[in-house]
mmCIF file of the N, C-alpha and C atoms, coordinates in Angstrom:
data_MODEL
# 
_entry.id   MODEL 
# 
loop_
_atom_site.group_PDB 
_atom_site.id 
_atom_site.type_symbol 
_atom_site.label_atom_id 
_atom_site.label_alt_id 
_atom_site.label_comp_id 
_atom_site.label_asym_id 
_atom_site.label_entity_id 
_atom_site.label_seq_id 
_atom_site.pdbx_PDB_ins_code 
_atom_site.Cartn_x 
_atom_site.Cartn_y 
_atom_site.Cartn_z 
_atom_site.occupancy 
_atom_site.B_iso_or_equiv 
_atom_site.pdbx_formal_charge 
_atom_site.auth_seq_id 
_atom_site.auth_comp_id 
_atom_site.auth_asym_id 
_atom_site.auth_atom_id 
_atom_site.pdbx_PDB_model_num 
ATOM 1   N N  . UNK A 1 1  ? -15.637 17.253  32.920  1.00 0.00 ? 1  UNK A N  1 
ATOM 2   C CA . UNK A 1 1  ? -14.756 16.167  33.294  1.00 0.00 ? 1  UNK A CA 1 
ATOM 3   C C  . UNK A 1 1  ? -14.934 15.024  32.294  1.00 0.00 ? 1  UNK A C  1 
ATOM 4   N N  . UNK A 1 2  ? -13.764 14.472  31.946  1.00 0.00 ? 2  UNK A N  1 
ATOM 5   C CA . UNK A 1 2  ? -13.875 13.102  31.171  1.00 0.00 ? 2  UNK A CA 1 
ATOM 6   C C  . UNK A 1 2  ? -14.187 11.942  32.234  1.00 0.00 ? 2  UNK A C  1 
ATOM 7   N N  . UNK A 1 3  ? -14.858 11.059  30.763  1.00 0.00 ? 3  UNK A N  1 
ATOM 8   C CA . UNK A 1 3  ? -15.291 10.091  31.514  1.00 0.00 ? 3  UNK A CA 1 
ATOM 9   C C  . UNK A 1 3  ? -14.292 9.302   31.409  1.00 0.00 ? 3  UNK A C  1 
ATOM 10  N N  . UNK A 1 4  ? -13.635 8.188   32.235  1.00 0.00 ? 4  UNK A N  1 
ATOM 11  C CA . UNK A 1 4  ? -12.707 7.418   32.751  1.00 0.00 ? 4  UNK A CA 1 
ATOM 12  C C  . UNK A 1 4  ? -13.155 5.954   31.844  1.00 0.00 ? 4  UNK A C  1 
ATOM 13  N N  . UNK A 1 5  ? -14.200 5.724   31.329  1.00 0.00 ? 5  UNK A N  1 
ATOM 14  C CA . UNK A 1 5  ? -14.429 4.652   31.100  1.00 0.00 ? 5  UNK A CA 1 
ATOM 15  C C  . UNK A 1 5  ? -14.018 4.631   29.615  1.00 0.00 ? 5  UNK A C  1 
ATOM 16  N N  . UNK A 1 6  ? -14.202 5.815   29.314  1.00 0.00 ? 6  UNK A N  1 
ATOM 17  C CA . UNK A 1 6  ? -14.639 6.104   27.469  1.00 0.00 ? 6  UNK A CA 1 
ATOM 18  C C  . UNK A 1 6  ? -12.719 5.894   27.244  1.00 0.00 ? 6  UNK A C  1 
ATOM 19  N N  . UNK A 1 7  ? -12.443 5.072   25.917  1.00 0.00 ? 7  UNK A N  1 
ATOM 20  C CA . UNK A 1 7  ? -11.183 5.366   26.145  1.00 0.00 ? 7  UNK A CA 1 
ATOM 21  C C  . UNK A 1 7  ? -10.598 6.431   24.612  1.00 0.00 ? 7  UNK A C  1 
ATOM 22  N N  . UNK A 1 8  ? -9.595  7.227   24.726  1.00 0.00 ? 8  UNK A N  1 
ATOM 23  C CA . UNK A 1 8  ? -9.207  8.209   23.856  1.00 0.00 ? 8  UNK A CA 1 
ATOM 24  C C  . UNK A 1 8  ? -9.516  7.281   22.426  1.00 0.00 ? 8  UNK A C  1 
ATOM 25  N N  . UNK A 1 9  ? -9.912  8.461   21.619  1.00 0.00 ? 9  UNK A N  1 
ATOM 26  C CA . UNK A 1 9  ? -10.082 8.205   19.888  1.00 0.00 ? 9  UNK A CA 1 
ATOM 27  C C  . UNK A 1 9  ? -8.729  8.177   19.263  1.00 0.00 ? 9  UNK A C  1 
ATOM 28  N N  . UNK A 1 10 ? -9.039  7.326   18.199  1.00 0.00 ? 10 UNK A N  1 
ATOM 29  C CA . UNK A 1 10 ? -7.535  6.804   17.971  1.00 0.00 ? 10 UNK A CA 1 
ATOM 30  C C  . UNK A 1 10 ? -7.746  7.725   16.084  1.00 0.00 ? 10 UNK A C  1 
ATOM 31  N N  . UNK A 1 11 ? -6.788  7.816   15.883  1.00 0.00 ? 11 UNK A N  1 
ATOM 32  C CA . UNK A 1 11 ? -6.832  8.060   14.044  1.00 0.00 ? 11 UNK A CA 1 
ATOM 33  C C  . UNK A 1 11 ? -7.330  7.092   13.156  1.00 0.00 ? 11 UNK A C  1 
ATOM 34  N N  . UNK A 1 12 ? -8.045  7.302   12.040  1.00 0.00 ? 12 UNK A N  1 
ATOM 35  C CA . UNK A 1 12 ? -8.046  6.633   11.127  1.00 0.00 ? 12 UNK A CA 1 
ATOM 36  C C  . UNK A 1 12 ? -6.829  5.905   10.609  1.00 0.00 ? 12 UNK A C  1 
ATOM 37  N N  . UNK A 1 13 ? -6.665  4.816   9.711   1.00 0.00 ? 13 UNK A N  1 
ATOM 38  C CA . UNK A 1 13 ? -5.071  4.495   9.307   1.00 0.00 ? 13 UNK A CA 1 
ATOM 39  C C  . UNK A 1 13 ? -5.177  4.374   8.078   1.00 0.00 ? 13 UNK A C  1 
ATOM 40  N N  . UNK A 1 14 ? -3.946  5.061   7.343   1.00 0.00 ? 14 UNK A N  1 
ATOM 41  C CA . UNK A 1 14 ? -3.858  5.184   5.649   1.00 0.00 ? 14 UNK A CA 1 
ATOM 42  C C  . UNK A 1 14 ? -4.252  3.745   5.305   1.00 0.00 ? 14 UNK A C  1 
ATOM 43  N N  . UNK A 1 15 ? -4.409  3.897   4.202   1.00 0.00 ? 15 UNK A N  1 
ATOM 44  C CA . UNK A 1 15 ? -4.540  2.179   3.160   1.00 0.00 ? 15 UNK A CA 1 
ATOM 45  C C  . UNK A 1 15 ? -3.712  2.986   2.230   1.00 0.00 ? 15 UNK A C  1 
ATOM 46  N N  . UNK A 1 16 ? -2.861  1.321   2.232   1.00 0.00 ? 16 UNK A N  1 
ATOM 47  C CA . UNK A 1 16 ? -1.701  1.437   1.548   1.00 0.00 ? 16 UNK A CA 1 
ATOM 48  C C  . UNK A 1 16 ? -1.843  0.961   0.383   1.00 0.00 ? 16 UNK A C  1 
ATOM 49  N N  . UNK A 1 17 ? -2.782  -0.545  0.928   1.00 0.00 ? 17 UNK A N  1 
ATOM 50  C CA . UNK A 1 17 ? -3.068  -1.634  0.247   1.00 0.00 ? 17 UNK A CA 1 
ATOM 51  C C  . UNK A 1 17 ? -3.531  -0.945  -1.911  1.00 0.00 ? 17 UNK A C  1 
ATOM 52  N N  . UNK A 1 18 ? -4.128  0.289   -1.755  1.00 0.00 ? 18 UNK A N  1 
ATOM 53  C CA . UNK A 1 18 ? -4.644  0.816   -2.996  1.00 0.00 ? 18 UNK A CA 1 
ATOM 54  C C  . UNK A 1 18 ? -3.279  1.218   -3.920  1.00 0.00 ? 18 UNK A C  1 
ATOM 55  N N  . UNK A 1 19 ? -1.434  0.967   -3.077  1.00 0.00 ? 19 UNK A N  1 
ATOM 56  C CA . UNK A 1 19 ? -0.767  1.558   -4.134  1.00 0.00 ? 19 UNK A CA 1 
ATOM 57  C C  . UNK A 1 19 ? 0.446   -0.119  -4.738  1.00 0.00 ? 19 UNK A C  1 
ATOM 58  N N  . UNK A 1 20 ? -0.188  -1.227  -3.770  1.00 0.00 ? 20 UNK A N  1 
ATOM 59  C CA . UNK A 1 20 ? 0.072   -2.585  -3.946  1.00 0.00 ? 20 UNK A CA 1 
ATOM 60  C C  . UNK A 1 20 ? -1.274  -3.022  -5.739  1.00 0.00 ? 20 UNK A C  1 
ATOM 61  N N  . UNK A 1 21 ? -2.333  -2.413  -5.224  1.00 0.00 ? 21 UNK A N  1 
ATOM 62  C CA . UNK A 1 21 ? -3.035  -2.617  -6.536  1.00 0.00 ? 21 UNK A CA 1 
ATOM 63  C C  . UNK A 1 21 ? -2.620  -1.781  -7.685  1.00 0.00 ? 21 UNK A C  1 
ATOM 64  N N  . UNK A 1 22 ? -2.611  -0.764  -7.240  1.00 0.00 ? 22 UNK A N  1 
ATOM 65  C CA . UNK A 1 22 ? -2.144  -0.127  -8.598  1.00 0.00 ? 22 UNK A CA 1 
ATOM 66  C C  . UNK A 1 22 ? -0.990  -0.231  -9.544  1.00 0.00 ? 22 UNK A C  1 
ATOM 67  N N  . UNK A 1 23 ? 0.178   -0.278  -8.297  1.00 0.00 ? 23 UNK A N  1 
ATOM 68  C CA . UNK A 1 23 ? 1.781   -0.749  -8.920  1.00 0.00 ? 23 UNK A CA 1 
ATOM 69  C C  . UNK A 1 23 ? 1.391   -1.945  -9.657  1.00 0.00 ? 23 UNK A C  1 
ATOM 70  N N  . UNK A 1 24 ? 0.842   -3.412  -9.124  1.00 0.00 ? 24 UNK A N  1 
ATOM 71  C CA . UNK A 1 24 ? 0.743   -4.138  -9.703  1.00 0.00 ? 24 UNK A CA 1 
ATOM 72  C C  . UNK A 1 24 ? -0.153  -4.043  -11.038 1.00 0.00 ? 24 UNK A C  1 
ATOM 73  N N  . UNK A 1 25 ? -1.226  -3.251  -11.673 1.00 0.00 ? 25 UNK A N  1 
ATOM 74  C CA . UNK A 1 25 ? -2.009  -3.731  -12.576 1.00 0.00 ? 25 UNK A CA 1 
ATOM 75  C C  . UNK A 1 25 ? -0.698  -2.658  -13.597 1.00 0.00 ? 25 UNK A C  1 
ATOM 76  N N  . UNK A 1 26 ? -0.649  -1.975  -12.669 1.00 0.00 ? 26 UNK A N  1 
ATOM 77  C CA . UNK A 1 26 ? 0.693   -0.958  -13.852 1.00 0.00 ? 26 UNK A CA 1 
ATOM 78  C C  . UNK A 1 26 ? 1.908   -1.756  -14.315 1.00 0.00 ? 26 UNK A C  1 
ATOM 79  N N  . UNK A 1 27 ? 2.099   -2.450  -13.846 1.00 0.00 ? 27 UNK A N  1 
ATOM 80  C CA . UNK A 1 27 ? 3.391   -3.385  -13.794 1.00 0.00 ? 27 UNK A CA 1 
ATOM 81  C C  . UNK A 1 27 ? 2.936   -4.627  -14.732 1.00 0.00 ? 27 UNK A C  1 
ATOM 82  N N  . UNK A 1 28 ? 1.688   -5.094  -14.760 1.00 0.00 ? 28 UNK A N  1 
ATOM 83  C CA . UNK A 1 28 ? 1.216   -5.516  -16.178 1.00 0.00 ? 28 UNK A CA 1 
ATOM 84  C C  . UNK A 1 28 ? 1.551   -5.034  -17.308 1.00 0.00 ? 28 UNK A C  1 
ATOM 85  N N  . UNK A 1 29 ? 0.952   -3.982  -17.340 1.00 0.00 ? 29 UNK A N  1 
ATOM 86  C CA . UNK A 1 29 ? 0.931   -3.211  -18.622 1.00 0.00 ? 29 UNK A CA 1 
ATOM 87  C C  . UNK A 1 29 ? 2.442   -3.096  -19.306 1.00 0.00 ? 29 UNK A C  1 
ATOM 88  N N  . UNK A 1 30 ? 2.954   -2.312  -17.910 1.00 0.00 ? 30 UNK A N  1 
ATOM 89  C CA . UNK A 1 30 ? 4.069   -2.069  -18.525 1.00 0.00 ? 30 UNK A CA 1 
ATOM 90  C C  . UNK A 1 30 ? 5.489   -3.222  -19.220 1.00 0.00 ? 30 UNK A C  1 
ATOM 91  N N  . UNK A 1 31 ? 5.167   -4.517  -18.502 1.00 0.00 ? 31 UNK A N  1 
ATOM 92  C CA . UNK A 1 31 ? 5.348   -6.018  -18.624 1.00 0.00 ? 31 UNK A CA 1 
ATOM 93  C C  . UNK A 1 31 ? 4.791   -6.116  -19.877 1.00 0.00 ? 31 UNK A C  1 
ATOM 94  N N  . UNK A 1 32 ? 3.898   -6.048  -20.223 1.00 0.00 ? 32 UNK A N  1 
ATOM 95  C CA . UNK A 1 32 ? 3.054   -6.734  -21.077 1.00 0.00 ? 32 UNK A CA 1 
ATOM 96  C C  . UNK A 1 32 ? 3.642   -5.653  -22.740 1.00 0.00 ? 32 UNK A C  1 
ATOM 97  N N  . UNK A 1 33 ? 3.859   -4.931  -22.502 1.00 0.00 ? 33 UNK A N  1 
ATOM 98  C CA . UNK A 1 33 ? 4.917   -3.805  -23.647 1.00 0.00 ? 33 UNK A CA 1 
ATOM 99  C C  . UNK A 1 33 ? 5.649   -4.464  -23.799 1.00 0.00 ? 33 UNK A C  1 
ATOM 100 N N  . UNK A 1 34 ? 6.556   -4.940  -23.211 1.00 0.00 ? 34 UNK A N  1 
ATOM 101 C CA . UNK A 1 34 ? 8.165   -5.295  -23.136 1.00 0.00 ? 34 UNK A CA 1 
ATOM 102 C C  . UNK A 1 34 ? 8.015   -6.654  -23.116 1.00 0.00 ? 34 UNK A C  1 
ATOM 103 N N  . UNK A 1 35 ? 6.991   -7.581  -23.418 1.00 0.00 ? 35 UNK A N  1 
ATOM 104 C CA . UNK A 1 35 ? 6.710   -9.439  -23.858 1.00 0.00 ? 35 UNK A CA 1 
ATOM 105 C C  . UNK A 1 35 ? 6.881   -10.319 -22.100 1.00 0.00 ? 35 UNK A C  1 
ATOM 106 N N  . UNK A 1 36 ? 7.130   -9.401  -20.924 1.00 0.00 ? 36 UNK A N  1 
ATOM 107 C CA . UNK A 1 36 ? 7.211   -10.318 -19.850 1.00 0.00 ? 36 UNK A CA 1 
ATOM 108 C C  . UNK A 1 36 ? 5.891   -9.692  -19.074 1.00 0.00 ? 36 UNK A C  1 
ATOM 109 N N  . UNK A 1 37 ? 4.520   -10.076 -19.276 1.00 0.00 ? 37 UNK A N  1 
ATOM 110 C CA . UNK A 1 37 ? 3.819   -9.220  -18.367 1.00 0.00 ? 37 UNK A CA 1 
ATOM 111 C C  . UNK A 1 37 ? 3.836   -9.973  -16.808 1.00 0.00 ? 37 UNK A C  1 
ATOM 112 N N  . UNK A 1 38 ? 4.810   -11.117 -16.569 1.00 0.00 ? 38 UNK A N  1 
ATOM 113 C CA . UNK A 1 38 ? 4.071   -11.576 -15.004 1.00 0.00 ? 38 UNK A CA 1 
ATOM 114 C C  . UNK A 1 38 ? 5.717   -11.270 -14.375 1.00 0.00 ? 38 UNK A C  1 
ATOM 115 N N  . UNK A 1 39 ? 6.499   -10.856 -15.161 1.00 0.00 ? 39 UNK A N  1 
ATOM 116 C CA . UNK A 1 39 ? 7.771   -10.357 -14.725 1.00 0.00 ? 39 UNK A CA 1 
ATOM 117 C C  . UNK A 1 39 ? 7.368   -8.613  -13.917 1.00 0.00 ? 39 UNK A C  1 
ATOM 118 N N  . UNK A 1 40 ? 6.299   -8.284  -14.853 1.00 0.00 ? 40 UNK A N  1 
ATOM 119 C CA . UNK A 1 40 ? 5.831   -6.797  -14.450 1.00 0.00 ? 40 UNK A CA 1 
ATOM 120 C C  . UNK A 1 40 ? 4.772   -6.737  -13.468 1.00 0.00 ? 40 UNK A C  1 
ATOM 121 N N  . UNK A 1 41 ? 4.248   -7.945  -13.492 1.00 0.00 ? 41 UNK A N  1 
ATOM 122 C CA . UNK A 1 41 ? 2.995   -7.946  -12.030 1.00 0.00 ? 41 UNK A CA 1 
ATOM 123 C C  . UNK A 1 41 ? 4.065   -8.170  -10.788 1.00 0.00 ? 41 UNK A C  1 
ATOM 124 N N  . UNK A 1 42 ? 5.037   -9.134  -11.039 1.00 0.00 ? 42 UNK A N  1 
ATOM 125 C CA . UNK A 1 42 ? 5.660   -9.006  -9.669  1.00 0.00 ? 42 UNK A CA 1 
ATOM 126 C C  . UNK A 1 42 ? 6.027   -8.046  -9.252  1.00 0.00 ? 42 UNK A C  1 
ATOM 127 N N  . UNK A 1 43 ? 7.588   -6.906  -10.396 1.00 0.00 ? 43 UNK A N  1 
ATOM 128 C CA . UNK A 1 43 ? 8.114   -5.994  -10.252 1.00 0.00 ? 43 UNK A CA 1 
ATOM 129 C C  . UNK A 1 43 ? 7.114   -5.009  -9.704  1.00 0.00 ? 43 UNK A C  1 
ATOM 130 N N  . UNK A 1 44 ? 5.811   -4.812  -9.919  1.00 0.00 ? 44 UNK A N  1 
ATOM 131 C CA . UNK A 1 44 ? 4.912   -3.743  -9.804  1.00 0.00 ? 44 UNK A CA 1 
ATOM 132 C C  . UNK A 1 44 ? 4.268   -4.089  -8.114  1.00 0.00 ? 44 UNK A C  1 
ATOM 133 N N  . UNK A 1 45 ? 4.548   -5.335  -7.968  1.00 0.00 ? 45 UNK A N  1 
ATOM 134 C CA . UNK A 1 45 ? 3.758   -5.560  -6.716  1.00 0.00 ? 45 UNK A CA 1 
ATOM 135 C C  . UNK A 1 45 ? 4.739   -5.538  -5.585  1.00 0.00 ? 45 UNK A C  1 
ATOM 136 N N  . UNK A 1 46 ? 6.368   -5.561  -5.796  1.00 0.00 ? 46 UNK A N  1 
ATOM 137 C CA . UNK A 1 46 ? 6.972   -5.363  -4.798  1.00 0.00 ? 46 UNK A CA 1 
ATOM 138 C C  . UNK A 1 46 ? 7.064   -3.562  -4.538  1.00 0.00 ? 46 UNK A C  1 
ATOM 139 N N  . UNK A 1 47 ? 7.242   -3.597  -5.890  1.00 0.00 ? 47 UNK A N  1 
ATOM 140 C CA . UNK A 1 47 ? 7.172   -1.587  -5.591  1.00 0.00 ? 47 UNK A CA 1 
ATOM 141 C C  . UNK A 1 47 ? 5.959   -1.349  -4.956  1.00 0.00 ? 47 UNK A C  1 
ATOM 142 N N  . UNK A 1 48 ? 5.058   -1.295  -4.817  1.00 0.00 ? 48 UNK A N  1 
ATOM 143 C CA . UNK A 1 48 ? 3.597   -1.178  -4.221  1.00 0.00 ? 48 UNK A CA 1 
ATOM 144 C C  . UNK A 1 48 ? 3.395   -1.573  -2.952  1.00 0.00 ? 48 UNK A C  1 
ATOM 145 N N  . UNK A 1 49 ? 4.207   -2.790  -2.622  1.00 0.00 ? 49 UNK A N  1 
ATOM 146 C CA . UNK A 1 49 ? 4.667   -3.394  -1.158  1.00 0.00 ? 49 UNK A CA 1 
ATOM 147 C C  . UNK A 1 49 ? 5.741   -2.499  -0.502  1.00 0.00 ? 49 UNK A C  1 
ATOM 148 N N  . UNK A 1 50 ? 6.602   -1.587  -0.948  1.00 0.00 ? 50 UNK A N  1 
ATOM 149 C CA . UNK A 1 50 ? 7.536   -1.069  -0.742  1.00 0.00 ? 50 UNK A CA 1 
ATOM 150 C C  . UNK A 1 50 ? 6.725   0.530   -0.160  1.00 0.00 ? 50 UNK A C  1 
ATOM 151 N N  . UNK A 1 51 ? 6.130   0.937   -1.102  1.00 0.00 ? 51 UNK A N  1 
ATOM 152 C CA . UNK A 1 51 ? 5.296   2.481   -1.174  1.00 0.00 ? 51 UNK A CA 1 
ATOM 153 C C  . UNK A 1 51 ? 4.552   1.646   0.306   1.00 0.00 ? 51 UNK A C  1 
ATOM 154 N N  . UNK A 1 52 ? 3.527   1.023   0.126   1.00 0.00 ? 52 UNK A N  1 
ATOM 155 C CA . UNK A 1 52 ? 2.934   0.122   1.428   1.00 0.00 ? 52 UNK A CA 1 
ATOM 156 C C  . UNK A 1 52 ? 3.301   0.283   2.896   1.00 0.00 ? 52 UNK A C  1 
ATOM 157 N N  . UNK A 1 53 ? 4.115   -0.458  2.969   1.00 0.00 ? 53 UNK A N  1 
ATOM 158 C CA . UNK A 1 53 ? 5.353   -0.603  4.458   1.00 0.00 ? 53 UNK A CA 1 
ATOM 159 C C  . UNK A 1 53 ? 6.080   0.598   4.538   1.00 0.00 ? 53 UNK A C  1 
ATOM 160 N N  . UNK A 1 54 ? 6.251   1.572   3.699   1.00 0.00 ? 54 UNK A N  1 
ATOM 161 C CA . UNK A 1 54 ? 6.692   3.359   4.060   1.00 0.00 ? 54 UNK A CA 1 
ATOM 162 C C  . UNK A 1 54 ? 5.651   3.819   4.711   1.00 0.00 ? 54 UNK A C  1 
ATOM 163 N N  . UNK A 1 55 ? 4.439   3.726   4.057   1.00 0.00 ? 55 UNK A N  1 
ATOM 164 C CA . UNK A 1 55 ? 3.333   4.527   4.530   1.00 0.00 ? 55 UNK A CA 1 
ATOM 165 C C  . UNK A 1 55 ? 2.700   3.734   6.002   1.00 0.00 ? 55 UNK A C  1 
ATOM 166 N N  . UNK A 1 56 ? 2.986   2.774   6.273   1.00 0.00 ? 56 UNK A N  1 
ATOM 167 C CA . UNK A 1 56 ? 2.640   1.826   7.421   1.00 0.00 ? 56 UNK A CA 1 
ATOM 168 C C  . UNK A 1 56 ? 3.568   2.128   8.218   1.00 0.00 ? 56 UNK A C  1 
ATOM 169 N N  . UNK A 1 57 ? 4.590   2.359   8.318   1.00 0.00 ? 57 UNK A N  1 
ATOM 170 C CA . UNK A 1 57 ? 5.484   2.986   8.782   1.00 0.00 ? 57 UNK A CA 1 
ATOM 171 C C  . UNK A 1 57 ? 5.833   4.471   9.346   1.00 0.00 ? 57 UNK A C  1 
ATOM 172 N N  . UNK A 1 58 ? 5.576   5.222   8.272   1.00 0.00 ? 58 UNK A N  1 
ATOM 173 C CA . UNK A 1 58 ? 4.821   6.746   8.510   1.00 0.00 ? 58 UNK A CA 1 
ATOM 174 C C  . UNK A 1 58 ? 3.609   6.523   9.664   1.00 0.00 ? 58 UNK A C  1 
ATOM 175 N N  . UNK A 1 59 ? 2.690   5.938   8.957   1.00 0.00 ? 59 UNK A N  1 
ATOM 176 C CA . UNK A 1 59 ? 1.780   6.313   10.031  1.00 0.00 ? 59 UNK A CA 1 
ATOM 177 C C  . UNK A 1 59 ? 1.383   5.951   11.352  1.00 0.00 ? 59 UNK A C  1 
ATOM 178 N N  . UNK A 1 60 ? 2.134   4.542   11.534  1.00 0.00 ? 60 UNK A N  1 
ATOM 179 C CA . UNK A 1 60 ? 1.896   4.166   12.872  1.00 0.00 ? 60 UNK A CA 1 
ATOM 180 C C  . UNK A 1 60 ? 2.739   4.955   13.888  1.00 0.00 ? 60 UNK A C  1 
ATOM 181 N N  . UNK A 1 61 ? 3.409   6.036   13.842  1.00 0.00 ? 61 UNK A N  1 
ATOM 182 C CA . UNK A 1 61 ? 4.015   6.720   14.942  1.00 0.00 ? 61 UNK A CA 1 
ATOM 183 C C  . UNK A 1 61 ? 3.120   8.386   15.454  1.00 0.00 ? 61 UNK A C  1 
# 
């Protein structure tokens, strides 16, 4: 018999947060080729925010 007190185990939850870092330091670089590198930290950090809130999304159901 279960115990009544204990309450159900829940899942681990993805981190997203590791594809907000990466888009962004990539989005340097690739900025930083083309003479705008803080044009490419943003561009890189909304894509990364975007990949982010999919996967936050995915997984909370």
């Amino acid at each position: 018999m279960q115990d009544p007190i204990k309450k159900p185990e829940r899942r681990t939850p993805v981190a997203g947060g590791f594809f907000i870092a990466v888009a962004s330091i990539a989005g340097v670089f690739i900025g930083g080729f083309q003479g705008q590198p803080v044009i490419g930290l943003l561009a890189g950090f909304v894509v990364g925010l975007v990949i982010a809130v999919l996967i936050w999304m995915l997984d909370r159901k």
